[in-house]
VOGU-3710 file (C-alpha; in Angstrom, 3 decimals, decimal comma):
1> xxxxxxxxxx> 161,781/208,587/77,092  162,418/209,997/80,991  162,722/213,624/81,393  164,308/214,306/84,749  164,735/218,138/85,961  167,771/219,026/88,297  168,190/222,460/89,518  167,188/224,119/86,280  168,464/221,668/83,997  166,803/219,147/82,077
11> xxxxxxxxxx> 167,848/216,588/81,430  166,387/213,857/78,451  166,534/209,848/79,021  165,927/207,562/76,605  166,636/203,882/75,389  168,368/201,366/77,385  168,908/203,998/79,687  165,645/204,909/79,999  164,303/201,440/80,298  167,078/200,418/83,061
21> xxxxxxxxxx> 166,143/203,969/85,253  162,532/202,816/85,404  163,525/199,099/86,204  165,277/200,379/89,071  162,474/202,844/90,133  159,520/200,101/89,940  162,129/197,237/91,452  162,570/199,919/94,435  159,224/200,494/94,696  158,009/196,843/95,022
31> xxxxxxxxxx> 160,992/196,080/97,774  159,450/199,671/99,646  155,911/197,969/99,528  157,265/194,075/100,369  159,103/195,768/103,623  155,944/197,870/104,468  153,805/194,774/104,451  156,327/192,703/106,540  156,213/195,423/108,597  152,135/195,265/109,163
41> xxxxxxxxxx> 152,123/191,713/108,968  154,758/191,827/112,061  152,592/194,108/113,911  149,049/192,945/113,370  150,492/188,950/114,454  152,162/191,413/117,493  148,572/192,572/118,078  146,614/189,251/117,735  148,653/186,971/119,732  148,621/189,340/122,941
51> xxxxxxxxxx> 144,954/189,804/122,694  144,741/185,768/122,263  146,317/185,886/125,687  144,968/189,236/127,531  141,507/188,442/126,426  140,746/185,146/128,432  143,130/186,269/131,095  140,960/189,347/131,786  137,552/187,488/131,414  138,967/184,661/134,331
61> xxxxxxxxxx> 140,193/187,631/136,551  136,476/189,479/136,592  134,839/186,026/136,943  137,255/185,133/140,204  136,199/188,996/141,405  132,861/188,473/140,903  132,969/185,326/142,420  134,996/186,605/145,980  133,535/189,888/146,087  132,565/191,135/149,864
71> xx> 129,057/192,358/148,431  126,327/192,416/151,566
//
């Protein structure tokens, strides 16, 4: 049984009604949290393949500065 309060008015769900407004609550709820974590998964694979490339890159530029710096 689903007690649901509108502007004032309550309003009392039960059986197959019941059962089907919580289906569609959960089912919503687990397609909110699939997007979400498509979502993160998206940005953290964003995140690790431009580090696999700026890392290195940077380390090779300071080693070439280091290695034709004017120092006297």
């Amino acid at each position: 049984m689903l007690v649901v309060e509108k502007n004032g008015r309550t309003t009392v769900v039960s059986g197959w009604r019941a059962w089907l407004l919580a289906f569609g609550v959960v089912l919503g709820a687990v397609a909110t949290l699939v997007i979400l974590g498509f979502v993160f998964l998206g940005i953290a694979l964003t995140i690790g393949a431009v580090l696999l490339v700026a890392v290195p890159a940077i380390i090779i530029l300071a080693v070439f500065g280091s290695l034709f710096s004017r120092r006297p």
